[in-house]
LUMRO-572268 format. One record per residue (C-alpha): x, y, z; residue number from 1. Coordinates in nm, 3 decimals, always signed. Each point is the difference from the previous one (the first is absolute). Layout:
<nodes>
+---------+---------+---------+------+
|    east |   north |      up | romi |
+---------+---------+---------+------+
|       X |       Y |       Z |  NUM |
...
+---------+---------+---------+------+
</nodes>
This chain:
<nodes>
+---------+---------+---------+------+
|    east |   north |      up | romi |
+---------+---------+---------+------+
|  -3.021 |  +2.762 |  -2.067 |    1 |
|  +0.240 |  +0.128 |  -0.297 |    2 |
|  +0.283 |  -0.122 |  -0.133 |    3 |
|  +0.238 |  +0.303 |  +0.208 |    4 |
|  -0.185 |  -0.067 |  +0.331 |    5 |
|  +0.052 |  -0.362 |  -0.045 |    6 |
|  +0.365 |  +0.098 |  -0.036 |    7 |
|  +0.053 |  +0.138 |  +0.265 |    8 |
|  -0.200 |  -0.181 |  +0.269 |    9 |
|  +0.309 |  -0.192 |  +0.249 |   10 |
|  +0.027 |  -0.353 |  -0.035 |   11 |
|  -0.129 |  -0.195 |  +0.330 |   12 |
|  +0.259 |  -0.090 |  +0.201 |   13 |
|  -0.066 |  -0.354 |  -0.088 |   14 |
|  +0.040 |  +0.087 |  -0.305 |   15 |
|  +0.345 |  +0.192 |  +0.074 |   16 |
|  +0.097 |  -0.311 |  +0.238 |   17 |
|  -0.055 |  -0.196 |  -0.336 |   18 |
|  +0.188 |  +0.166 |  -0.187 |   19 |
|  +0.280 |  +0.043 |  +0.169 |   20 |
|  -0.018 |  -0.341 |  +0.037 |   21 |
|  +0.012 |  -0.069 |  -0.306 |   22 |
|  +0.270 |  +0.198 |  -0.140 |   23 |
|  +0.216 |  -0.148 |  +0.307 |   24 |
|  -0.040 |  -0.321 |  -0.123 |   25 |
|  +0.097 |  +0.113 |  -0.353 |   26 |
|  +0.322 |  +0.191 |  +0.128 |   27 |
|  +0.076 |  -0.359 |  +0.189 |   28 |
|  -0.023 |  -0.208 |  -0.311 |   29 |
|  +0.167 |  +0.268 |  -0.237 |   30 |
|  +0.310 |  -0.004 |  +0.269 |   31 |
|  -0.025 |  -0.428 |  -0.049 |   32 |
|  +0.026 |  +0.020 |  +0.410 |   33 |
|  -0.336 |  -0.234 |  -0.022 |   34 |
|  +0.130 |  -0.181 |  -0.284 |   35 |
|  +0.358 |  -0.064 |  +0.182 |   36 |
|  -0.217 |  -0.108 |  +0.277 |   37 |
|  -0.138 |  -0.265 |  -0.185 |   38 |
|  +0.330 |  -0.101 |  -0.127 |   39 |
|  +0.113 |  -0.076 |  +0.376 |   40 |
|  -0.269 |  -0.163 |  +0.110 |   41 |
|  +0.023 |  -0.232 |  -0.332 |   42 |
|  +0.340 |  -0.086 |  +0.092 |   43 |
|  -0.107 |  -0.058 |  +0.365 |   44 |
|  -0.266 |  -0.239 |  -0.054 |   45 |
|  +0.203 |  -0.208 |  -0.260 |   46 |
|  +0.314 |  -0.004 |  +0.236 |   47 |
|  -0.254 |  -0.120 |  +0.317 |   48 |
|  -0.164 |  -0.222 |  -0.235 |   49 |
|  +0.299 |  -0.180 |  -0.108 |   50 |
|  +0.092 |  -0.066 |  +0.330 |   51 |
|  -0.376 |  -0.118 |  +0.090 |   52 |
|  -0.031 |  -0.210 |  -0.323 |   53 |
|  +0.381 |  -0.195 |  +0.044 |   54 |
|  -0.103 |  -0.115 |  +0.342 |   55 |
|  -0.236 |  -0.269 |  +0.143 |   56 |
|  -0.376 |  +0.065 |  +0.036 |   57 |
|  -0.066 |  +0.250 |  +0.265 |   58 |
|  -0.293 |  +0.029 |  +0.171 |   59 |
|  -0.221 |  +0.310 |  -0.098 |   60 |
|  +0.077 |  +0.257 |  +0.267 |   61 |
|  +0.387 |  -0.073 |  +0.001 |   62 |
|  +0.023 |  +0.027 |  -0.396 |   63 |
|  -0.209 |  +0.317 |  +0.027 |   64 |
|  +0.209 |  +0.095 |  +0.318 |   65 |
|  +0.308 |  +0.052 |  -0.263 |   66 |
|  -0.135 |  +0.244 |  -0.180 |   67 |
|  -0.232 |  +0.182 |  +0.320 |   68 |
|  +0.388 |  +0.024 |  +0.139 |   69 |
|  +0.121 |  +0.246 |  -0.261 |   70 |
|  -0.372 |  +0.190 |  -0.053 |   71 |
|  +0.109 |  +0.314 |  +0.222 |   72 |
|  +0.332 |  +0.025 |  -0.169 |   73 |
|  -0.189 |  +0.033 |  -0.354 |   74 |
|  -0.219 |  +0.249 |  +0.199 |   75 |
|  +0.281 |  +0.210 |  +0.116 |   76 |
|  +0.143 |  +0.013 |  -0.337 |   77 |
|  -0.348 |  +0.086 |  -0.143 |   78 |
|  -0.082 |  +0.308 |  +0.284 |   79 |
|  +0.373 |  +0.165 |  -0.090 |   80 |
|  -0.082 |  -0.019 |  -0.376 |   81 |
|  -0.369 |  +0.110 |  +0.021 |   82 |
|  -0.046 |  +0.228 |  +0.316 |   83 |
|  +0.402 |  +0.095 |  +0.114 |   84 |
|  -0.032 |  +0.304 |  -0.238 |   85 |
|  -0.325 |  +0.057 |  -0.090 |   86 |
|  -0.013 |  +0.337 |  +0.170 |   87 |
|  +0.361 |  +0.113 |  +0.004 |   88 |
|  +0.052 |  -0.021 |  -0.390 |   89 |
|  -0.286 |  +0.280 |  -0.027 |   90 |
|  +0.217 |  +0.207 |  +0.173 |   91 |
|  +0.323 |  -0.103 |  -0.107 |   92 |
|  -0.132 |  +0.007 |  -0.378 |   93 |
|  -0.163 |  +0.309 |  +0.075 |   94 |
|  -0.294 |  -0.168 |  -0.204 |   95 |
|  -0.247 |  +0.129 |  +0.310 |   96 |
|  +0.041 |  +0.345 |  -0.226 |   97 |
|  -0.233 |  -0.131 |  -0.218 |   98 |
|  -0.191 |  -0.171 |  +0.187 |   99 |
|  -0.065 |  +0.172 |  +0.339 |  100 |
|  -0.124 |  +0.347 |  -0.165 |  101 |
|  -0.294 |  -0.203 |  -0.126 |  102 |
|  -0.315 |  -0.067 |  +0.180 |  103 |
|  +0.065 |  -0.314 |  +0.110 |  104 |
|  +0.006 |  -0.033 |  +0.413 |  105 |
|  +0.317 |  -0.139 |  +0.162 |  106 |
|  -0.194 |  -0.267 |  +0.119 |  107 |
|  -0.140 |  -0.112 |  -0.300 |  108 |
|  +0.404 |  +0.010 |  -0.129 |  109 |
|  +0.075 |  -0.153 |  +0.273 |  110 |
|  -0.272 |  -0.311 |  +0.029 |  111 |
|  +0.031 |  -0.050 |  -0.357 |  112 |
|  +0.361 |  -0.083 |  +0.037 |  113 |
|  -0.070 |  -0.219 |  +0.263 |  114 |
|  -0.210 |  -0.179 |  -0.146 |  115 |
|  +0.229 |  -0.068 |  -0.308 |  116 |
|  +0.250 |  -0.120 |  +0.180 |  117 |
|  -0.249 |  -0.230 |  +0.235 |  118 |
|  -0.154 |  -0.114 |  -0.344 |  119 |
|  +0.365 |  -0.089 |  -0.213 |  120 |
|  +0.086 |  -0.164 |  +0.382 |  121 |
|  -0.324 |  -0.178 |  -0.051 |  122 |
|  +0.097 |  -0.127 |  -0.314 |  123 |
|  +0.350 |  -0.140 |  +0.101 |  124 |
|  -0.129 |  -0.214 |  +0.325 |  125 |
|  -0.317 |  -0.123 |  -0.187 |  126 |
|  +0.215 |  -0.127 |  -0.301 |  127 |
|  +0.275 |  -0.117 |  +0.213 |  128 |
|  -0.232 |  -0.195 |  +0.258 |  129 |
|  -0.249 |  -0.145 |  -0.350 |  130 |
|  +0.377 |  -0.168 |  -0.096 |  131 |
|  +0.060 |  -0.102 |  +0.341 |  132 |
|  -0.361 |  -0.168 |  +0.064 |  133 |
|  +0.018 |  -0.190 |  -0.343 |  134 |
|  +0.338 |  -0.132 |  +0.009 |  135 |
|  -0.030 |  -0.049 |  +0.402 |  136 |
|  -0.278 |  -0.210 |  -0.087 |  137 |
|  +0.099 |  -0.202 |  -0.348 |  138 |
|  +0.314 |  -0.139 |  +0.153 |  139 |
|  -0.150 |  -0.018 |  +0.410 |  140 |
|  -0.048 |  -0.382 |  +0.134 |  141 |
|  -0.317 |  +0.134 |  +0.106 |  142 |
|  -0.197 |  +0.351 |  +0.027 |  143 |
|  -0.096 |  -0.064 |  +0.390 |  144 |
|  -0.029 |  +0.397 |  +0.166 |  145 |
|  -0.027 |  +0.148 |  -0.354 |  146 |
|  -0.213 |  +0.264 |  +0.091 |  147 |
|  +0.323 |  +0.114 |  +0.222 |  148 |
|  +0.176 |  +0.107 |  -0.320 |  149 |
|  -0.334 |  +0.264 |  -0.020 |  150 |
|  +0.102 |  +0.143 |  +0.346 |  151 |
|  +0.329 |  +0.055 |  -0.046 |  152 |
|  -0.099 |  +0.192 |  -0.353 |  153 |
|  -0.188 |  +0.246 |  +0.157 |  154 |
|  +0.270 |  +0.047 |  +0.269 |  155 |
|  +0.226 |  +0.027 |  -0.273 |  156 |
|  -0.250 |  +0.283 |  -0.151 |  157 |
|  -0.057 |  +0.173 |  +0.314 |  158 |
|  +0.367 |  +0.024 |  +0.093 |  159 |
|  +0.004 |  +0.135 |  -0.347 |  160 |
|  -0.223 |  +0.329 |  +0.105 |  161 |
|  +0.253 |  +0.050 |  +0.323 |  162 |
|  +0.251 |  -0.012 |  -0.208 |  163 |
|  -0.150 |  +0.216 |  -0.270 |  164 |
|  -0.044 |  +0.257 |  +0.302 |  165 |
|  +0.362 |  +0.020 |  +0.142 |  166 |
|  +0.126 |  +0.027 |  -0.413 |  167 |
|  -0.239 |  +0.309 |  +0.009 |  168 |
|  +0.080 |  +0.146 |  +0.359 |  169 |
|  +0.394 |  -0.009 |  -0.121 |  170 |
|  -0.060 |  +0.194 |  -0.352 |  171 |
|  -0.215 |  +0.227 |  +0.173 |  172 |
|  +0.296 |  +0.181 |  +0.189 |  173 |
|  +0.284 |  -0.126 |  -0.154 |  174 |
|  +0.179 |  +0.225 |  -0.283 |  175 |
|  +0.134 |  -0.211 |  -0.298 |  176 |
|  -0.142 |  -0.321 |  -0.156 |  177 |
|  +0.335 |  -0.200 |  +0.038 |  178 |
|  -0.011 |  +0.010 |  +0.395 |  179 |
|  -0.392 |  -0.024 |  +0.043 |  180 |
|  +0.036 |  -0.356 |  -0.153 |  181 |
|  +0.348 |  -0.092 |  +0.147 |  182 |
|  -0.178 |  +0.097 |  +0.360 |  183 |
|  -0.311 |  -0.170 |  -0.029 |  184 |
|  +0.145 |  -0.306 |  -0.161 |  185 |
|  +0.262 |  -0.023 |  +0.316 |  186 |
|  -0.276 |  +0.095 |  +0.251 |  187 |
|  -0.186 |  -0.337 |  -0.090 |  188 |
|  +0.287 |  -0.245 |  -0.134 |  189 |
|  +0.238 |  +0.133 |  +0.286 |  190 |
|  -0.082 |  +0.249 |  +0.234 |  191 |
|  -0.292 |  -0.181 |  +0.189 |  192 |
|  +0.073 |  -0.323 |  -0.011 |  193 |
|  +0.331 |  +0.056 |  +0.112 |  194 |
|  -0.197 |  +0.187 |  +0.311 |  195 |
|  -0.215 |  -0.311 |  -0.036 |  196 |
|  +0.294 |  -0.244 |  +0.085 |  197 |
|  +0.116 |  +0.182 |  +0.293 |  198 |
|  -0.318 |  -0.097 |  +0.198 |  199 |
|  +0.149 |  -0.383 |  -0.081 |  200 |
|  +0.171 |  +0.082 |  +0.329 |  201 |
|  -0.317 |  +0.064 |  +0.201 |  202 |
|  -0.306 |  -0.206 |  +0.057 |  203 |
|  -0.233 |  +0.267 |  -0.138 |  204 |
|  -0.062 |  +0.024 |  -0.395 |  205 |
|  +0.008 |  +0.298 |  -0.143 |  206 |
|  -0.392 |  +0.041 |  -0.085 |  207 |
|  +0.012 |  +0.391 |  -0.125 |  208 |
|  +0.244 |  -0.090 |  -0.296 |  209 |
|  -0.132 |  +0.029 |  -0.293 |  210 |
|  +0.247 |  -0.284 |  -0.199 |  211 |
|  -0.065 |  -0.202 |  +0.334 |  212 |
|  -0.306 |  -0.034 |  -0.118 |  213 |
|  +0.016 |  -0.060 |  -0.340 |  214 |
|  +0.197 |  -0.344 |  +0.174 |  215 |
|  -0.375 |  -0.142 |  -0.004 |  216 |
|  -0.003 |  -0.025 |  -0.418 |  217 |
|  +0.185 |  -0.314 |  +0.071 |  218 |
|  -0.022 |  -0.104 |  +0.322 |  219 |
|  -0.427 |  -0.029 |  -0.069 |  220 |
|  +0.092 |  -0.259 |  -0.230 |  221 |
|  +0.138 |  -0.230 |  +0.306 |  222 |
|  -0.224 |  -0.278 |  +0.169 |  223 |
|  -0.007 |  +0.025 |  +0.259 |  224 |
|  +0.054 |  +0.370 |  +0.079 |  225 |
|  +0.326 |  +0.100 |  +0.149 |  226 |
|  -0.016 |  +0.130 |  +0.335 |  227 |
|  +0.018 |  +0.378 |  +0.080 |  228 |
|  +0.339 |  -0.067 |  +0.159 |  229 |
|  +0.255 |  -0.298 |  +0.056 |  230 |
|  +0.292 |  -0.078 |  +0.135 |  231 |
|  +0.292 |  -0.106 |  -0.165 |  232 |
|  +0.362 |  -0.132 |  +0.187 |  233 |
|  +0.284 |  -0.086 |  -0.157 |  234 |
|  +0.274 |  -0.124 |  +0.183 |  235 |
|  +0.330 |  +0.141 |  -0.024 |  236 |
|  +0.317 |  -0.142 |  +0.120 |  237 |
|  +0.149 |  +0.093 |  +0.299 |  238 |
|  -0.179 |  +0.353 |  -0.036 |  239 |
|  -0.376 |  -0.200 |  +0.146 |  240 |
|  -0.325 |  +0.114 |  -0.207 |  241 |
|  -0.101 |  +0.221 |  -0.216 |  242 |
|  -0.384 |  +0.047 |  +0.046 |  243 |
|  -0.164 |  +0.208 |  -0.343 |  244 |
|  -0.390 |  +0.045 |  -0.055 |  245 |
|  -0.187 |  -0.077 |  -0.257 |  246 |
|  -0.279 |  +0.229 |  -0.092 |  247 |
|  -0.330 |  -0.030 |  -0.188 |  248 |
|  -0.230 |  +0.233 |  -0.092 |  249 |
|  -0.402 |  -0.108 |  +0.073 |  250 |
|  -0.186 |  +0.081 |  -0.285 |  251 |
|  -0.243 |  +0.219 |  +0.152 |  252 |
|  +0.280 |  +0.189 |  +0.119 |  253 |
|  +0.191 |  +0.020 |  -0.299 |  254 |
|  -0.360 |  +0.123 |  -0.152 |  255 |
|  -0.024 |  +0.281 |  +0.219 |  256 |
|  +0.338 |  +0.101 |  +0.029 |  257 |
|  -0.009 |  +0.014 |  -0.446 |  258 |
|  -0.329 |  +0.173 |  +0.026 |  259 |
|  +0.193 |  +0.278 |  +0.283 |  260 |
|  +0.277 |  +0.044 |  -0.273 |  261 |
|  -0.206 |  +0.076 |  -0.248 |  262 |
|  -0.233 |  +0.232 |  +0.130 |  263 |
|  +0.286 |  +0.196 |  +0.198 |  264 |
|  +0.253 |  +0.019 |  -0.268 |  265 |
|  -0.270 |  +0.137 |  -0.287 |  266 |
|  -0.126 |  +0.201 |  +0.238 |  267 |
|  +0.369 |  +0.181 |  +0.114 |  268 |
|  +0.083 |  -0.014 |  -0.361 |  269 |
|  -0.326 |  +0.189 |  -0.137 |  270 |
|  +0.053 |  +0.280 |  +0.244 |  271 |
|  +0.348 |  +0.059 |  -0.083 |  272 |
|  -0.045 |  -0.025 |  -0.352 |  273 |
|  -0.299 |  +0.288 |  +0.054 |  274 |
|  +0.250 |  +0.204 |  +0.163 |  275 |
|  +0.317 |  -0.049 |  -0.222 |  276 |
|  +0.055 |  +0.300 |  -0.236 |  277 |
|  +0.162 |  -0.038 |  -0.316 |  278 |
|  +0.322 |  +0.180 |  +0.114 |  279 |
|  +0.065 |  -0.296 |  +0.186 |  280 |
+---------+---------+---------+------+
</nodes>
């Protein structure tokens, strides 16, 4: 084959899912948004492992349990950097100009941005967790259950994919950067689990909830398992009790309901981003 025909022969669309990839990752580290990223989750781990290091020998799962407690926070932070404007900023930036025209399918734009967001999310749980592990384990009174610490990672990186998905549902229809990550930063930190604490009033848990869920990072890390639901009443005086559940996420439930939010929210955000025009 010549050199012209080689030329002009379209890239696979591995190979465009690649690329894109790859320059997606470059725009994240040329912004410093993975870089700042690291930066709070250094300061994270050294303020937990002050705390962990001042106190008394721990057993493994409740040292570990310190730092499993604030995983989904570092996630939500992570998914509004990484995914909250990944589609919205081609838009807004009107960068799509140059990029849609080209004969590279939507869904090969569109994968390959998911996956650089999935991989830089990748990167920030796996780091985060290695730090955890170690230090969990050097300062422990013994490393009884460690293999616990394993199970809540890949929670931790599964809930990282859901959460990937919602950051790219909301910058799919959404119209300016700013409020694509302001929304899907509230939707996990606030939003939900505030819906998540009104069903402290009922006996049912709210299984669909996505940061539900994501409750099981931690909670795997507890021996035994908490129970689905308990009771709590507090006595109050001279107005009787007040009765508040407790819920608790299975893990196989939590699994499910991750893998549901992933595959629902890429899906709904591919198909809008197909049919979004750049007059948008």
């Amino acid at each position: 084959m010549s050199d012209v025909a080689q030329a002009n022969v379209v890239p696979s669309d591995m190979k465009q899912t690649m690329t894109v990839m790859k320059y997606d990752i470059l725009k994240h580290l040329r912004s410093k948004r993975l870089l700042g990223m690291l930066a709070i989750e250094a300061v994270l781990l050294i303020l937990i492992s002050a705390l962990v290091i001042g106190e008394a020998a721990q057993p493994f799962t409740s040292t570990m349990g310190g730092y499993a407690s604030l995983a989904s926070t570092l996630v939500i932070v992570a998914a509004t950097l990484f995914a909250g404007d990944a589609i919205v900023s081609e838009f807004q930036g009107r960068t799509g100009y140059l990029l849609f025209p080209n004969p590279v399918k939507r869904s090969s734009i569109f994968l390959g941005k998911f996956l650089s967001a999935v991989l830089a999310m990748v990167l920030v749980v796996v780091i985060y967790f290695g730090v955890a592990i170690g230090i969990s384990a050097a300062v422990s009174s013994d490393l009884e259950h460690l293999e616990l610490a394993f199970a809540s990672l890949g929670l931790a990186l599964l809930y990282s994919v859901a959460a990937v998905g919602l950051g790219m549902l909301v910058s799919s229809f959404m119209k300016g950067s700013t409020g694509s990550l302001i929304l899907t930063f509230f939707l996990l930190f606030l939003i939900l689990p505030s819906v998540d604490g009104v069903f402290s009033l009922v006996d049912y848990p709210p299984t669909p909830s996505l940061t539900f869920a994501a409750g099981a990072i931690a909670a795997v890390l507890s021996v035994p398992y908490p129970p689905e639901t308990d009771v709590m009443v507090i006595p109050l005086e001279g107005l009787g009790e007040f009765v508040t559940y407790i819920h608790t996420p299975p893990v196989m439930t939590a699994v499910v309901v991750m893998i549901a939010w992933a595959l629902v929210t890429a899906v709904l955000a591919y198909f809008l981003f197909r049919r979004r025009e750049m007059s948008a």
